[in-house]
C-alpha positions in Angstrom: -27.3 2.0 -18.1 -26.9 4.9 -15.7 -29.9 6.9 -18.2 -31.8 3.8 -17.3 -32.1 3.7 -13.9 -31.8 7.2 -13.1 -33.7 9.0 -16.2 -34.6 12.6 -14.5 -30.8 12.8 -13.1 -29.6 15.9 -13.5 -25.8 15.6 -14.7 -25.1 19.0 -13.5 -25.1 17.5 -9.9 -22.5 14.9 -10.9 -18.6 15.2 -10.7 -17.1 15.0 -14.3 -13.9 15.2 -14.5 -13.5 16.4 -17.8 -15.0 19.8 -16.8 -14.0 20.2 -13.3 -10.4 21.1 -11.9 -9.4 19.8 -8.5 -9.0 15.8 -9.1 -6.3 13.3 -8.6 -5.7 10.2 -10.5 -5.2 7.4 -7.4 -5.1 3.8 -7.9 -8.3 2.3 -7.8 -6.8 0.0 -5.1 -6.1 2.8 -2.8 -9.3 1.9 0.1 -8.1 -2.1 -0.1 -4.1 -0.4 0.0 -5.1 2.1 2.9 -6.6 -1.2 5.0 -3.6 -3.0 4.2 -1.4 0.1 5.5 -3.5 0.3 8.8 -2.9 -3.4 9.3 1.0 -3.3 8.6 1.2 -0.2 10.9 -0.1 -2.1 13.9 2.6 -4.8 13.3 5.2 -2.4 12.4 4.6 -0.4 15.8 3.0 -2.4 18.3 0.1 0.1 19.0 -2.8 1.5 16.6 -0.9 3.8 14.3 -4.1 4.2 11.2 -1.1 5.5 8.7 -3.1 4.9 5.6 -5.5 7.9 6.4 -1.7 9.9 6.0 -1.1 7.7 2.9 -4.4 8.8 1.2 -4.2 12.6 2.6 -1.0 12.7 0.4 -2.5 10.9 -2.8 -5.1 13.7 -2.4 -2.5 16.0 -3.2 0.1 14.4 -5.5 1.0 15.6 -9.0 2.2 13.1 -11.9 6.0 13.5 -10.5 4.5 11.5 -8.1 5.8 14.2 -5.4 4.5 16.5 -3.0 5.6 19.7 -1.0 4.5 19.9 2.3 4.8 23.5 4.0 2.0 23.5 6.4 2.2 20.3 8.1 -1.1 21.1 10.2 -3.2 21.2 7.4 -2.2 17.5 6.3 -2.6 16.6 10.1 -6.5 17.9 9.7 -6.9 16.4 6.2 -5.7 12.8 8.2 -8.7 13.5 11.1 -6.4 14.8 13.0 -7.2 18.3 15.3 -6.1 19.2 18.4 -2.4 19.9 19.6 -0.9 16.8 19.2 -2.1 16.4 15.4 1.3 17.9 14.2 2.6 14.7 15.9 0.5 12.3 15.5 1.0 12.9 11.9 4.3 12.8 11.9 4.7 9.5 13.9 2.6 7.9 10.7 4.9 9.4 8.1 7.5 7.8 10.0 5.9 4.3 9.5 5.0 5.1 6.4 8.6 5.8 5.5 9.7 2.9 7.2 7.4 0.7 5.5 8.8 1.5 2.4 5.8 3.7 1.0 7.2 7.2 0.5 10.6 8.5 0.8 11.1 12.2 2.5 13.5 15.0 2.3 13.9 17.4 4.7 13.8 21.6 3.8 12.6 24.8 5.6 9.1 23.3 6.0 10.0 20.2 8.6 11.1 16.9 8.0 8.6 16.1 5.4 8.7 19.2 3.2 9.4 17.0 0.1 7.8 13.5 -0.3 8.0 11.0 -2.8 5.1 8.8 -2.8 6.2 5.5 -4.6 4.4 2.2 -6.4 2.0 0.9 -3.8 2.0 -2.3 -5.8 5.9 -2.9 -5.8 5.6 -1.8 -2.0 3.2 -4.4 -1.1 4.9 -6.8 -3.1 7.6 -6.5 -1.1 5.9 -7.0 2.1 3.6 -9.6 1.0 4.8 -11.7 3.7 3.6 -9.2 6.3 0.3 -9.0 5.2 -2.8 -11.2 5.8 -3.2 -13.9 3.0 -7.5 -12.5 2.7 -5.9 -8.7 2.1 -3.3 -9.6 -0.3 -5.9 -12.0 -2.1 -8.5 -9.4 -2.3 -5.7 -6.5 -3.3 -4.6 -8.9 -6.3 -8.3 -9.7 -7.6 -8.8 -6.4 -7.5 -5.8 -5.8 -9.3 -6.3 -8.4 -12.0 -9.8 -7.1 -12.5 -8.7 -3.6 -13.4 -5.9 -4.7 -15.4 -3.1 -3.1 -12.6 -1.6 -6.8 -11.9 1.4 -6.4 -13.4 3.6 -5.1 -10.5 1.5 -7.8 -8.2 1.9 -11.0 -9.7 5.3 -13.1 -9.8 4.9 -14.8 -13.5 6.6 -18.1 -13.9 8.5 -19.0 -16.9 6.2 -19.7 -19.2 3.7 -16.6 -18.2 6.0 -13.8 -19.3 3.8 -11.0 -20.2 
């Protein structure tokens, strides 16, 4: 289809993952997930605390352990849009929610208080806070999910939908 509509594109100015280094695997979820963060933030603190910028800064650079080691904490700041000399801080504040929230897990080593962090299942997160979340987002998250085949840790199946 894409030869169809575009029929003098030149593939050399496309991404390909097969031939470049430098990608991530994310869930294909992650802009509905990263609303659904920025939502739950608000409600978790009281004020506007946009965590899922943070939450998507550290999918952009997780491994397949599903864990990432932080040593300059200023350059995630930057990564999250945030500059200036409260970034350090700022970021911090939404690791904290994002932690409490249930999102990540941290350990703390020479680096700060979120040298090592463990980034876990959004789905079984969200799952868990489904109650917390506006009916519309979780809706939307779950079509999504059921259209990309990623339901599975969504969905409560009765007894006579085992999968």
């Amino acid at each position: 289809m894409r030869a169809e509509l575009w029929p003098e594109l030149d593939i050399g100015l496309l991404w390909d993952r097969t031939l470049s280094v430098g990608f991530s695997t994310i869930p294909r979820t992650l802009s509905l997930i990263t609303n659904i963060i920025d939502d739950l933030s608000k409600k978790h603190t009281g004020k506007s605390v946009p965590a899922g910028k943070t939450y998507f800064g550290l999918w952009c650079r997780v491994w397949d352990e599903n864990m990432v080691t932080i040593e300059n904490e200023s350059s995630y700041a930057i990564e999250a849009g945030y500059v200036g000399e409260r970034n350090v801080t700022t970021w911090r504040a939404q690791m904290k929610v994002l932690l409490d929230l249930g999102f990540i897990d941290a350990r703390e080593g020479a680096y700060g208080p979120y040298n090592y962090v463990l980034i876990y299942n959004p789905y079984k997160v969200l799952k868990k806070l489904k109650d917390k979340i506006p009916v519309a987002s979780y809706q939307m998250l779950t079509q999504r999910s059921i259209e990309i085949g990623a339901d599975g840790d969504l969905i409560e199946t009765g007894p006579q939908e085992k999968k």
